[in-house]
Biopython code that builds the backbone (N, CA, C, O; Angstrom):
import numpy as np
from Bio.PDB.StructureBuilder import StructureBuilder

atoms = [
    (1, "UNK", "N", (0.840, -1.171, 0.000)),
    (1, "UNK", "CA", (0.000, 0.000, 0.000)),
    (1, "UNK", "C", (0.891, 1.243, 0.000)),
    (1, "UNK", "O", (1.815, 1.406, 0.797)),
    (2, "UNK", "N", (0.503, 2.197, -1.058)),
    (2, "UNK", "CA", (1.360, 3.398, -0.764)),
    (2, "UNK", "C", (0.952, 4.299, 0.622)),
    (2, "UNK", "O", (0.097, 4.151, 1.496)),
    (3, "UNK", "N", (1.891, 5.195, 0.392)),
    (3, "UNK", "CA", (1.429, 5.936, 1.682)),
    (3, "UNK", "C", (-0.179, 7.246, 1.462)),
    (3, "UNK", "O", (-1.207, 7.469, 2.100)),
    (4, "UNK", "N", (0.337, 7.682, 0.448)),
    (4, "UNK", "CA", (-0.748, 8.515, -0.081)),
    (4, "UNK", "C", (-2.184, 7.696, 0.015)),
    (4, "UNK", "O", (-3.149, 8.391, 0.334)),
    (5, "UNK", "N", (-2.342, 6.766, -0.145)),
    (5, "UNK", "CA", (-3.118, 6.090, 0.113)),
    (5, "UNK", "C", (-3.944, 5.926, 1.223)),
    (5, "UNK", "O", (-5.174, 5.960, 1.253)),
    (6, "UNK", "N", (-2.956, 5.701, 2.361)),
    (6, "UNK", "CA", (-3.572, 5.991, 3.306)),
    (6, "UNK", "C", (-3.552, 7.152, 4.008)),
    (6, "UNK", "O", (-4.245, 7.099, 5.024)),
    (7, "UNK", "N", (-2.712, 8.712, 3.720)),
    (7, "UNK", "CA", (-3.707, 9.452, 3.631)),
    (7, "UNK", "C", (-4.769, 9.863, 3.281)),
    (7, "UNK", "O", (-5.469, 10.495, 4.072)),
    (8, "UNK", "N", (-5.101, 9.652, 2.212)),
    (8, "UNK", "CA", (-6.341, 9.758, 1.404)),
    (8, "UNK", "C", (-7.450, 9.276, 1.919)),
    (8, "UNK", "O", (-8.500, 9.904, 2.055)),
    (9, "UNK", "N", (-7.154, 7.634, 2.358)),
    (9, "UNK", "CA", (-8.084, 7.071, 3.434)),
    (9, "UNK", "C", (-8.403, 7.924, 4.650)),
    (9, "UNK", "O", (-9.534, 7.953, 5.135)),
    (10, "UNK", "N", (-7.357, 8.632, 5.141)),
    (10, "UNK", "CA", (-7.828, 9.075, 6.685)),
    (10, "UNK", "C", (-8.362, 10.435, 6.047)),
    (10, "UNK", "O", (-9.411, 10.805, 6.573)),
    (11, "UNK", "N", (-7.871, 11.285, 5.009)),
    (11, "UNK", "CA", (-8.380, 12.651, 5.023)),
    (11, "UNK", "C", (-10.409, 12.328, 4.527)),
    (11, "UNK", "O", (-11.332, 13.070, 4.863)),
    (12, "UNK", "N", (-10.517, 11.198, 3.798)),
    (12, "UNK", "CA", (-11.378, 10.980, 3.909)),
    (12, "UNK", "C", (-12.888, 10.526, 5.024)),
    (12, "UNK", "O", (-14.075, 10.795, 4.841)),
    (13, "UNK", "N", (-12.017, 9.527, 6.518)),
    (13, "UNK", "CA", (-12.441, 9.328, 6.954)),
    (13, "UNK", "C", (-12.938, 10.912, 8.013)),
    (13, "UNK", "O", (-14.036, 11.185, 8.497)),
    (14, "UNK", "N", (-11.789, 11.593, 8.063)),
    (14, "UNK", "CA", (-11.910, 13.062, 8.568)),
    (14, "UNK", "C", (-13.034, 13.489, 8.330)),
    (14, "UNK", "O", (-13.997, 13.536, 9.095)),
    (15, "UNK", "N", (-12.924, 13.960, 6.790)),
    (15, "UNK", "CA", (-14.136, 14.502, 6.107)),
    (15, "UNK", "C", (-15.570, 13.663, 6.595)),
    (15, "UNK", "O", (-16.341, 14.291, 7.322)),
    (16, "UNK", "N", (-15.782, 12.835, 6.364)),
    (16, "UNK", "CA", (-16.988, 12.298, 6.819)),
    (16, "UNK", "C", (-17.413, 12.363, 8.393)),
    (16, "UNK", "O", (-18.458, 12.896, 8.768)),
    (17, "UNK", "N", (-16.754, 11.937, 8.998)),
    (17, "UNK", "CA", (-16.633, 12.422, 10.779)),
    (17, "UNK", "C", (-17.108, 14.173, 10.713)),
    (17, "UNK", "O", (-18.120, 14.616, 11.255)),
    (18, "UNK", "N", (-16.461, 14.704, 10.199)),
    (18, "UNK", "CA", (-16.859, 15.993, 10.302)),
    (18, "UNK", "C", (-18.119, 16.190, 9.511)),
    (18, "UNK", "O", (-18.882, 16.762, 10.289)),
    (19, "UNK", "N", (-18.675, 16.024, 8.464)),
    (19, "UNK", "CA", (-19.809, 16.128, 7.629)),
    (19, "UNK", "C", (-20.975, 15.642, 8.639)),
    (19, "UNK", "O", (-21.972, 16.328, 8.864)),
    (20, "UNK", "N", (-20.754, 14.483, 9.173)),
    (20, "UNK", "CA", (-22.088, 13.525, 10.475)),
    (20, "UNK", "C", (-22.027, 14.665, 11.557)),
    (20, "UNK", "O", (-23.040, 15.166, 12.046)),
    (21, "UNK", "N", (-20.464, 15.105, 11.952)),
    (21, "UNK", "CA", (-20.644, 16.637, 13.068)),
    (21, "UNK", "C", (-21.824, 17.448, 12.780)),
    (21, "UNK", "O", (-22.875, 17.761, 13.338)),
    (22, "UNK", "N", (-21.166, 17.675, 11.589)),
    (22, "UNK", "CA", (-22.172, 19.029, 10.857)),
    (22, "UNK", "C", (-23.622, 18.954, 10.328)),
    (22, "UNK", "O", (-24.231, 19.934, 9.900)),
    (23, "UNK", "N", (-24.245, 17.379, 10.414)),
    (23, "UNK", "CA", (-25.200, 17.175, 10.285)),
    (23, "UNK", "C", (-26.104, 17.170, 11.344)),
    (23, "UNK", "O", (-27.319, 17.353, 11.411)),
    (24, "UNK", "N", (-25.265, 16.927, 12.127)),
    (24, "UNK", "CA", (-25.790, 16.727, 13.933)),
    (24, "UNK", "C", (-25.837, 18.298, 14.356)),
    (24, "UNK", "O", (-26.981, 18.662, 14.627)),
    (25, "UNK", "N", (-24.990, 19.156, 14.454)),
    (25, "UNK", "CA", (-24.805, 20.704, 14.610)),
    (25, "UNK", "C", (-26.099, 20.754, 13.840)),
    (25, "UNK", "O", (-27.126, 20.641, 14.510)),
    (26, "UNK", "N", (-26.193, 20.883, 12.743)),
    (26, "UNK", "CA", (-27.316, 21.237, 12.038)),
    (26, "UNK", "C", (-28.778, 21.323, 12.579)),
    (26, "UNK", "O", (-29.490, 22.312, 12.756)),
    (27, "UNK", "N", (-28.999, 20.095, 12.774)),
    (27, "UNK", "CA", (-30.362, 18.954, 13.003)),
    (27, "UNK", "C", (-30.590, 19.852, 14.940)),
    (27, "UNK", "O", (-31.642, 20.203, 15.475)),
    (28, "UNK", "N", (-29.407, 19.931, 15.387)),
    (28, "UNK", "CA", (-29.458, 20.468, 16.691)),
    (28, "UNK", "C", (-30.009, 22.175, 16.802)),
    (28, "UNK", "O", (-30.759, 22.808, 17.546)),
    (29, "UNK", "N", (-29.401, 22.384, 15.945)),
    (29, "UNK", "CA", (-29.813, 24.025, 15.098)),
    (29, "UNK", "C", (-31.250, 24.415, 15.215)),
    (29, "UNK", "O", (-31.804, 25.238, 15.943)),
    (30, "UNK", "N", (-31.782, 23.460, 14.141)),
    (30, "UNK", "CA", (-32.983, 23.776, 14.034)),
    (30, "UNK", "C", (-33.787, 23.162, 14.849)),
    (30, "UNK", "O", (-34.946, 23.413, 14.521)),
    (31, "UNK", "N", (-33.732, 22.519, 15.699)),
    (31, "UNK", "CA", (-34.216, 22.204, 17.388)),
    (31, "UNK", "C", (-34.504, 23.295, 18.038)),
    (31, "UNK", "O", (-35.678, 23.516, 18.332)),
    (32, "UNK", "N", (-33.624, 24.069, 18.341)),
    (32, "UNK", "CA", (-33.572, 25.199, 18.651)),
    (32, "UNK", "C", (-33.929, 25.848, 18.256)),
    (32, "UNK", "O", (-34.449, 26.626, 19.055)),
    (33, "UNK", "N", (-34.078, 26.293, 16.639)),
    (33, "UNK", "CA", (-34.725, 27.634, 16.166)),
    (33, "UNK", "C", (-36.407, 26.680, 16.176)),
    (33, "UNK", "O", (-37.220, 27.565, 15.913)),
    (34, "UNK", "N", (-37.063, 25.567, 16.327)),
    (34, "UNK", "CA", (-38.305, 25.503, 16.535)),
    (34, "UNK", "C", (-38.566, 25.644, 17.967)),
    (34, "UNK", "O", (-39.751, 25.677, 18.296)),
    (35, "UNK", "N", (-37.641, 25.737, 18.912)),
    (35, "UNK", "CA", (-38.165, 25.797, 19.891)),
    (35, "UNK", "C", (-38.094, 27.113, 20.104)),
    (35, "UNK", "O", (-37.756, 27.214, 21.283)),
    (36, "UNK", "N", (-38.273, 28.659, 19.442)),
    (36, "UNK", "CA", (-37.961, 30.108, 19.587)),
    (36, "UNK", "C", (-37.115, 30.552, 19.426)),
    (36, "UNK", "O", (-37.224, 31.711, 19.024)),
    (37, "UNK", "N", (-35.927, 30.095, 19.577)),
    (37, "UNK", "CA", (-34.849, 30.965, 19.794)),
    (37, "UNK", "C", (-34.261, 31.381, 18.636)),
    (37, "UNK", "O", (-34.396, 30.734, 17.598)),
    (38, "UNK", "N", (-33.335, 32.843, 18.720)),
    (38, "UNK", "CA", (-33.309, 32.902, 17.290)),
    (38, "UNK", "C", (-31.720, 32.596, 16.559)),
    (38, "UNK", "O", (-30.615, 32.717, 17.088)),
    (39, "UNK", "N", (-31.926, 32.337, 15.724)),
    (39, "UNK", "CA", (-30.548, 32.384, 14.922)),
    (39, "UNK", "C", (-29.323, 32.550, 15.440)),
    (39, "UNK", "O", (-28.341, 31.846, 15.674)),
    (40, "UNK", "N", (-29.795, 34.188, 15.608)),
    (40, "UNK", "CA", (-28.309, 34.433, 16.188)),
    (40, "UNK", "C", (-27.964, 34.305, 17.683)),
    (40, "UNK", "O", (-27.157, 35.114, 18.141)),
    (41, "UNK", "N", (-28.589, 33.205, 18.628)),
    (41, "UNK", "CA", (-29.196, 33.996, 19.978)),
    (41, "UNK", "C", (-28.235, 31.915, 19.844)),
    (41, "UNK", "O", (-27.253, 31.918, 20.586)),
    (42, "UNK", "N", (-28.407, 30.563, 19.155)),
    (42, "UNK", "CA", (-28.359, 29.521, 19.070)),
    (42, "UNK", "C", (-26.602, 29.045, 19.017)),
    (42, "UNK", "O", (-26.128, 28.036, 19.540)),
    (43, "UNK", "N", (-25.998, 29.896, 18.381)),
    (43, "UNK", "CA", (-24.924, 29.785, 18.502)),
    (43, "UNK", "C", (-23.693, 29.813, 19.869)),
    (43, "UNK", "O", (-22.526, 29.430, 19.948)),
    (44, "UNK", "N", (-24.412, 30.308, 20.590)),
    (44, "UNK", "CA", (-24.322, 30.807, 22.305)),
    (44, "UNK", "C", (-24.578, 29.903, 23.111)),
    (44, "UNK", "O", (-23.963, 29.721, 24.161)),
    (45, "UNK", "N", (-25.696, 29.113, 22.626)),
    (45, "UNK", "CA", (-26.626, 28.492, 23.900)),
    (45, "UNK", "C", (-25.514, 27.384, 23.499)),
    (45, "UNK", "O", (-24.652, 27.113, 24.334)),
    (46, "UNK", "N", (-25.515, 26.627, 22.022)),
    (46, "UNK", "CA", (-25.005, 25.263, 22.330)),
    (46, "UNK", "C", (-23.388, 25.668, 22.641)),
    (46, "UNK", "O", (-22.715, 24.702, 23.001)),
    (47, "UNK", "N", (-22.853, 26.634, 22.574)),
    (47, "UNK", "CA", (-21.404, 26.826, 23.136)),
    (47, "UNK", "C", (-22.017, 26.797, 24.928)),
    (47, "UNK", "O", (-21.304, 26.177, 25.716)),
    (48, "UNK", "N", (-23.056, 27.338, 25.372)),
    (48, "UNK", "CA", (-23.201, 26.709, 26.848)),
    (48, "UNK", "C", (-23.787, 25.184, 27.083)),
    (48, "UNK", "O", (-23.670, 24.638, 28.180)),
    (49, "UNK", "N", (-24.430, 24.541, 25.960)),
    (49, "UNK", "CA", (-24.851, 23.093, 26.677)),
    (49, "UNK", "C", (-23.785, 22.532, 26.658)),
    (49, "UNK", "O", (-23.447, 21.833, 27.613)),
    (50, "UNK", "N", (-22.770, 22.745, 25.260)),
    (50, "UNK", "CA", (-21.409, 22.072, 25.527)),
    (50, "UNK", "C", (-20.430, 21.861, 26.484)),
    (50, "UNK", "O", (-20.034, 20.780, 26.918)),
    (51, "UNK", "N", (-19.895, 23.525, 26.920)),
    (51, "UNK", "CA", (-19.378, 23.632, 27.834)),
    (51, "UNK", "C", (-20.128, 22.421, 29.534)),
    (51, "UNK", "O", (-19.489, 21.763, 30.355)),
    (52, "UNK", "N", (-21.410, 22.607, 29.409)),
    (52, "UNK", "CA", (-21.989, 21.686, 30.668)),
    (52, "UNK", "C", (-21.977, 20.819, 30.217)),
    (52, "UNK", "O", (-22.372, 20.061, 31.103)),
    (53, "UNK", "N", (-21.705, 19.962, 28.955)),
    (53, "UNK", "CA", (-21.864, 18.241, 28.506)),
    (53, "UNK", "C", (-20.192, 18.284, 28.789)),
    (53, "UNK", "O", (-19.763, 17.403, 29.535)),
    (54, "UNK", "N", (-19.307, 19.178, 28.281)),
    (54, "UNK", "CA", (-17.621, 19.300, 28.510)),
    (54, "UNK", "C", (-16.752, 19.200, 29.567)),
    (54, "UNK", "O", (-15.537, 19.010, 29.597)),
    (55, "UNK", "N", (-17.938, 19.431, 30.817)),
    (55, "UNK", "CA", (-17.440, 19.284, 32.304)),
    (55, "UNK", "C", (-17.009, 17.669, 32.636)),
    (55, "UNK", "O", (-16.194, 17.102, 33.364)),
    (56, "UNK", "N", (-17.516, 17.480, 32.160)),
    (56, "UNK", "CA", (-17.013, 15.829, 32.273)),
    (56, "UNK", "C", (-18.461, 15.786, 33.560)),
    (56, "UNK", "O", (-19.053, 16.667, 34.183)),
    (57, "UNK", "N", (-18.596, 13.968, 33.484)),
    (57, "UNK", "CA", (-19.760, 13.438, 34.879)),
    (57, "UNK", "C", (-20.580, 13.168, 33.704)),
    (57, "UNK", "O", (-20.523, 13.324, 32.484)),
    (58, "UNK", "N", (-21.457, 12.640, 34.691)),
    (58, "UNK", "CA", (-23.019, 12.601, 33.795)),
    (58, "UNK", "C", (-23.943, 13.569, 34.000)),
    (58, "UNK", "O", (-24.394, 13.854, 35.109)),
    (59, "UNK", "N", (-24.325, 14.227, 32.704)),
    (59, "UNK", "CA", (-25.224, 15.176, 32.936)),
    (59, "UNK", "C", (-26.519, 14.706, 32.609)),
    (59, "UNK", "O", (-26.835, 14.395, 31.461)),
    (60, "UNK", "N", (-27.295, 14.644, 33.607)),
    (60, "UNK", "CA", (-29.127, 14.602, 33.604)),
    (60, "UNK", "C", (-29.858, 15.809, 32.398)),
    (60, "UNK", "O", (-29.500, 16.930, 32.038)),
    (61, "UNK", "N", (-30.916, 15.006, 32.065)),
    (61, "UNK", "CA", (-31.648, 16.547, 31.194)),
    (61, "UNK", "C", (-31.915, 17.541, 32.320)),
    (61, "UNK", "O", (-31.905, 18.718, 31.961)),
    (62, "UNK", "N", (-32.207, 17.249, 33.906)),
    (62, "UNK", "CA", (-32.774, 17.594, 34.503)),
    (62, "UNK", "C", (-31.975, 18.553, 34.900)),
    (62, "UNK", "O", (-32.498, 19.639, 35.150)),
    (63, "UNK", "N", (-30.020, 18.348, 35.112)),
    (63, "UNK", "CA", (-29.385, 18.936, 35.544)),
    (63, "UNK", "C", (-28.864, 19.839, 34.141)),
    (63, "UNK", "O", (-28.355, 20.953, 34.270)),
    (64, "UNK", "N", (-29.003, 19.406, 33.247)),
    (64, "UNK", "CA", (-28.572, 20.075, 31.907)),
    (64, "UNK", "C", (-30.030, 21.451, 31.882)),
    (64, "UNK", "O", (-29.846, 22.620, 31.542)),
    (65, "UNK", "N", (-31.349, 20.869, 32.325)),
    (65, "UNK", "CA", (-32.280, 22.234, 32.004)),
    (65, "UNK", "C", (-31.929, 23.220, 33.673)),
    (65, "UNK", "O", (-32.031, 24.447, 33.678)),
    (66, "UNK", "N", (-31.600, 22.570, 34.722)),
    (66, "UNK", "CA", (-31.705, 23.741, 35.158)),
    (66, "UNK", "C", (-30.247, 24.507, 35.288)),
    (66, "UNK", "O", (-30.232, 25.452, 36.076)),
    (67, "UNK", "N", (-29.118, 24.221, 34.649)),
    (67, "UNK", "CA", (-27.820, 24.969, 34.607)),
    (67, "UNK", "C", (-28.338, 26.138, 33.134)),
    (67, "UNK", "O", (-28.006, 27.320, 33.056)),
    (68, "UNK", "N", (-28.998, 25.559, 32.353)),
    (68, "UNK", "CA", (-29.326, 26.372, 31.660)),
    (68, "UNK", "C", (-30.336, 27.772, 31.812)),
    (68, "UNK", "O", (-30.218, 28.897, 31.327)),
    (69, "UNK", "N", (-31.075, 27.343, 32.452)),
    (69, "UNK", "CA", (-31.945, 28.262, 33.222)),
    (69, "UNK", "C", (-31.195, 29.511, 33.956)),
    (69, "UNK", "O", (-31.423, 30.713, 33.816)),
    (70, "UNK", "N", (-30.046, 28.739, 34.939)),
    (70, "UNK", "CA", (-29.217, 29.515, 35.476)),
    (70, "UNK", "C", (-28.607, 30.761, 34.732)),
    (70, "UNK", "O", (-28.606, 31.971, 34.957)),
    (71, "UNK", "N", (-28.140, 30.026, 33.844)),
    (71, "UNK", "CA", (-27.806, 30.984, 32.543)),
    (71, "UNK", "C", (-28.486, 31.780, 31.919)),
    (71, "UNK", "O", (-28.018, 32.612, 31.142)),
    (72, "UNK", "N", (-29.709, 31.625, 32.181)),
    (72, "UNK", "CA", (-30.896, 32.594, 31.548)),
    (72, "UNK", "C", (-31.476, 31.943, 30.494)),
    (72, "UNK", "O", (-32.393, 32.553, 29.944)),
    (73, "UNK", "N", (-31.206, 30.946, 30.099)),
    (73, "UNK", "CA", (-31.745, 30.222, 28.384)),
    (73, "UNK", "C", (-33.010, 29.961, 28.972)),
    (73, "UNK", "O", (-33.704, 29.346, 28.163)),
    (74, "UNK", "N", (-33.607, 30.176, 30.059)),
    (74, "UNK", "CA", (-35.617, 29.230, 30.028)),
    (74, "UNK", "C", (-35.271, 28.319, 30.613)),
    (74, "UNK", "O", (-34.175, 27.888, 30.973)),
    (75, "UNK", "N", (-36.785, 27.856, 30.756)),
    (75, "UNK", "CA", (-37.672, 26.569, 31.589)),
    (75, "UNK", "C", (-37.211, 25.180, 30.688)),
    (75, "UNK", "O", (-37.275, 25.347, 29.470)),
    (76, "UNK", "N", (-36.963, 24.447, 30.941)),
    (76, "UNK", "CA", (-36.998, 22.974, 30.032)),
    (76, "UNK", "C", (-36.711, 23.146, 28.869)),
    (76, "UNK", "O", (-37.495, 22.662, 28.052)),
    (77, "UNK", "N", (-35.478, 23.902, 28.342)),
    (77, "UNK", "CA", (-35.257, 24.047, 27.226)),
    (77, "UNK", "C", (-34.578, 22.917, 26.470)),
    (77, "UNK", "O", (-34.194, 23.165, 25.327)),
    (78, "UNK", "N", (-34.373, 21.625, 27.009)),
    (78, "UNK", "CA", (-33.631, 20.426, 26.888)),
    (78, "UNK", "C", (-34.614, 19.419, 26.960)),
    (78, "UNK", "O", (-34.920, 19.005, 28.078)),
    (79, "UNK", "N", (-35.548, 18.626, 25.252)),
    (79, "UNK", "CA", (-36.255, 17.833, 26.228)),
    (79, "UNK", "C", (-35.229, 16.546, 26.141)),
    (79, "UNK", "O", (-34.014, 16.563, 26.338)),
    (80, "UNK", "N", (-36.136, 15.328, 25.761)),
    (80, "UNK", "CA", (-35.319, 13.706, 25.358)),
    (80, "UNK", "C", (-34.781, 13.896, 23.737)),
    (80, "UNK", "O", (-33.568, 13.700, 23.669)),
    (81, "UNK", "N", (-35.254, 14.149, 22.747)),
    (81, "UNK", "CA", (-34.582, 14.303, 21.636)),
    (81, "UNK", "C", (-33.510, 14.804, 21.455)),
    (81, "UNK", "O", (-32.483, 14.306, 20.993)),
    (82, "UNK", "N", (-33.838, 16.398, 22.026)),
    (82, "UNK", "CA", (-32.551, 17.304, 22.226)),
    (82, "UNK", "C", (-31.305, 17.194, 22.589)),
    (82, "UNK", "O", (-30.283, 17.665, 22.091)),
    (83, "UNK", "N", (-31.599, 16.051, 24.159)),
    (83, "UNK", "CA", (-30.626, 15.411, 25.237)),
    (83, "UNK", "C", (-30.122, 14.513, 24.174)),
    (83, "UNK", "O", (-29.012, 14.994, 23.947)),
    (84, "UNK", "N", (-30.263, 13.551, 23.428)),
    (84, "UNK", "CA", (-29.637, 12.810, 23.012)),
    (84, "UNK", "C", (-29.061, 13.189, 21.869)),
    (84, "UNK", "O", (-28.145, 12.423, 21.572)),
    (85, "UNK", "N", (-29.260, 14.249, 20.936)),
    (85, "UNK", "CA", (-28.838, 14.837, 19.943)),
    (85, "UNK", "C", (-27.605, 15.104, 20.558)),
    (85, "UNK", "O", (-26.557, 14.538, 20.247)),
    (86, "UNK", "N", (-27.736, 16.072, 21.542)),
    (86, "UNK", "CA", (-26.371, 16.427, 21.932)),
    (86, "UNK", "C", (-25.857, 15.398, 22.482)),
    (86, "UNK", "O", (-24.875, 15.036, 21.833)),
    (87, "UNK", "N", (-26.141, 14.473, 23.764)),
    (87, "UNK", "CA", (-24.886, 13.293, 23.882)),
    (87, "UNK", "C", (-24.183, 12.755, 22.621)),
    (87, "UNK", "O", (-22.970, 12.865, 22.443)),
    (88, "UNK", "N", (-25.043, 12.157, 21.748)),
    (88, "UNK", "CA", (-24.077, 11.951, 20.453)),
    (88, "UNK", "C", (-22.956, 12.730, 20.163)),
    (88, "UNK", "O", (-21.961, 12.231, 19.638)),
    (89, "UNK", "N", (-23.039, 14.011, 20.484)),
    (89, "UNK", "CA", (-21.886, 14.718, 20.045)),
    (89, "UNK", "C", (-20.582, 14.156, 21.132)),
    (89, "UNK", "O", (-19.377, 14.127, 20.880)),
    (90, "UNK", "N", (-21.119, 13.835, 22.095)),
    (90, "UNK", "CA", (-20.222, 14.073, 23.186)),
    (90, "UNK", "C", (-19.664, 12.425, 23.642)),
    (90, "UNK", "O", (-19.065, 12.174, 24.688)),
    (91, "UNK", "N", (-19.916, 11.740, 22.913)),
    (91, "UNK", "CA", (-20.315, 9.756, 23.306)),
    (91, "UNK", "C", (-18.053, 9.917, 22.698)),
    (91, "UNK", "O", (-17.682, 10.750, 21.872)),
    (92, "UNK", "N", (-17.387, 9.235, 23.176)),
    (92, "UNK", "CA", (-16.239, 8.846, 23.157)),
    (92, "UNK", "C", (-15.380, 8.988, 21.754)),
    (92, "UNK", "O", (-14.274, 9.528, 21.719)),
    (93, "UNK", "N", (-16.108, 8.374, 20.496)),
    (93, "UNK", "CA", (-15.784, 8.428, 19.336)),
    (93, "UNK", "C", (-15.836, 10.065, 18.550)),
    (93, "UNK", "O", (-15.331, 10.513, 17.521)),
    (94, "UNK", "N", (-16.680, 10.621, 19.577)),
    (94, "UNK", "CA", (-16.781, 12.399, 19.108)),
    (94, "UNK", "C", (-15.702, 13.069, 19.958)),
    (94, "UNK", "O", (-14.800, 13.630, 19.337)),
    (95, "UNK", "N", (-15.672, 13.086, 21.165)),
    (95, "UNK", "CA", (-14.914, 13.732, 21.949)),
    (95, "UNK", "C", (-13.166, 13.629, 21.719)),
    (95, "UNK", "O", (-12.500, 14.566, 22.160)),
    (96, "UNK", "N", (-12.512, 12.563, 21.077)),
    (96, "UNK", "CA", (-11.430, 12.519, 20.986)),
    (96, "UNK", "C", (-11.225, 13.226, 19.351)),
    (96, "UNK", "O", (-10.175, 13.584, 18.817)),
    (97, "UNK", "N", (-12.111, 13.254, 19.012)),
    (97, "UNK", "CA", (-11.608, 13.765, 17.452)),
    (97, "UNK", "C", (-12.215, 15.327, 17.185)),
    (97, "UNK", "O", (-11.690, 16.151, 16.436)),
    (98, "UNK", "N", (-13.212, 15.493, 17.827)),
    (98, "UNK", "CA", (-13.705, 16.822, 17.106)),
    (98, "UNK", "C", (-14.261, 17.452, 18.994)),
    (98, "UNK", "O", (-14.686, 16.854, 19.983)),
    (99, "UNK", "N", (-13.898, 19.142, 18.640)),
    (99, "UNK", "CA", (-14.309, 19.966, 19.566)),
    (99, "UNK", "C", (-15.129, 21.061, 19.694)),
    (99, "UNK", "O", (-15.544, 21.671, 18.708)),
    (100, "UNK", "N", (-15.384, 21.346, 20.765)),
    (100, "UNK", "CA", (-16.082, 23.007, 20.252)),
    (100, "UNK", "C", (-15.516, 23.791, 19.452)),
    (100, "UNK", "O", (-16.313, 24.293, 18.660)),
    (101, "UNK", "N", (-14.574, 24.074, 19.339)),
    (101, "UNK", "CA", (-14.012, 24.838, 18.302)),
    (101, "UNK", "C", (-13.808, 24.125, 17.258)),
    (101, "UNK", "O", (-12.991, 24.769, 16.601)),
    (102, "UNK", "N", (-14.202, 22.647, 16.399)),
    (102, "UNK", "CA", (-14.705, 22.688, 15.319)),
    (102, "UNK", "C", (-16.102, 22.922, 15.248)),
    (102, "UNK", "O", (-16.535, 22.986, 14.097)),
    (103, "UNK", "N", (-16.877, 23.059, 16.109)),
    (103, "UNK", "CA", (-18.153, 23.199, 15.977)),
    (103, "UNK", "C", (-18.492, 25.112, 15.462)),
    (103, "UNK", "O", (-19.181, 25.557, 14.543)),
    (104, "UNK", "N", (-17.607, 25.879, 16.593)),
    (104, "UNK", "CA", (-17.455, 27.240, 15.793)),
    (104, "UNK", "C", (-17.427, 27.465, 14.984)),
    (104, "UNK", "O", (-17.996, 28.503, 14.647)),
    (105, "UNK", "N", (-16.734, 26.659, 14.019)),
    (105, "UNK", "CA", (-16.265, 26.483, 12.516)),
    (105, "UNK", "C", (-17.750, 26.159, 11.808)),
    (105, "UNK", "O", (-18.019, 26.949, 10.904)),
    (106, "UNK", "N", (-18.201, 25.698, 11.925)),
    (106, "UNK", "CA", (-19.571, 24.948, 11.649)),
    (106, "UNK", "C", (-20.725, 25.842, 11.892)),
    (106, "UNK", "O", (-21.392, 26.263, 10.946)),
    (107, "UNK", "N", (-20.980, 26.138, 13.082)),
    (107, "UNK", "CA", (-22.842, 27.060, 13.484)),
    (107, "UNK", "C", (-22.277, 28.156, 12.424)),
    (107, "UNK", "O", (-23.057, 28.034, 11.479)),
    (108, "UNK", "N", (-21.278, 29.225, 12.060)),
    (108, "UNK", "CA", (-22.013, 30.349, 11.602)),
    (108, "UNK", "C", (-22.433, 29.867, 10.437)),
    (108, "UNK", "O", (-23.496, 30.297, 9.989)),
    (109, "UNK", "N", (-21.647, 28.823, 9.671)),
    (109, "UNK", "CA", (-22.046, 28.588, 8.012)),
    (109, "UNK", "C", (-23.799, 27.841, 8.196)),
    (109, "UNK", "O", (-24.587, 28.000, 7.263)),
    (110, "UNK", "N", (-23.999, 27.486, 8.773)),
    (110, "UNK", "CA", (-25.879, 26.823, 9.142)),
    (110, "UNK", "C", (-26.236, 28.016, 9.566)),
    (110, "UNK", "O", (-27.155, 28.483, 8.892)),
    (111, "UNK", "N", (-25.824, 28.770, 10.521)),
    (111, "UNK", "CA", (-26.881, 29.967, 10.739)),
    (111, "UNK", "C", (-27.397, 31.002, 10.149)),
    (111, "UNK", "O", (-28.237, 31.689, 10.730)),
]
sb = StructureBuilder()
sb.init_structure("model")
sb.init_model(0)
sb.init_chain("A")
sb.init_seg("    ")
for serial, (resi, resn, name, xyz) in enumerate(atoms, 1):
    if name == "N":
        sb.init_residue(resn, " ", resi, " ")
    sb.init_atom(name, np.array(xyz, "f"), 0.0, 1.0, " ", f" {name:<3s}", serial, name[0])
structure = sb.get_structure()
């Protein structure tokens, strides 16, 4: 096997890892903009659910809606869909490869 080769393989596998990110960012997006919030107001909030999924532990929806609250984002702004949209981001195979700051990279081009 050449070597180019298997770069090609990994810049590929990159690309796709990041594309499922950005589909998930996305899909999480507009969660949010049906649940009110606006556009530009969404880019903020999931830089705060992150940061509280980023603390490391297990975070509850229960403890995920009321840190948010704290923050000012509302009542139950986290239901079961939402909660698991975002764990996906955060499940072992995401966390070692991609971060909030590829996600920066990502919300303004969807928003």
């Amino acid at each position: 096997m050449h070597p180019k080769d298997v770069i090609s393989r990994d810049g590929a596998k990159n690309k796709l890892k990041i594309r499922k990110y950005a589909n998930r960012l996305t899909d999480l997006f507009l969660r949010f903009q049906t649940k009110g919030f606006m556009a530009i107001e969404i880019p903020g909030l999931i830089k705060d659910v992150f940061n509280i999924f980023g603390n490391g532990g297990y975070c509850s929806i229960t403890a995920v809606n009321q840190e948010m609250e704290d923050l000012g984002w509302g009542i139950e702004i986290i239901d079961n869909v939402t909660y698991e949209s975002i764990n996906s981001l955060f499940n072992k195979k995401w966390q070692t490869s991609l971060s909030y700051g590829d996600a920066a990279l990502i919300i303004p081009a969807i928003s």
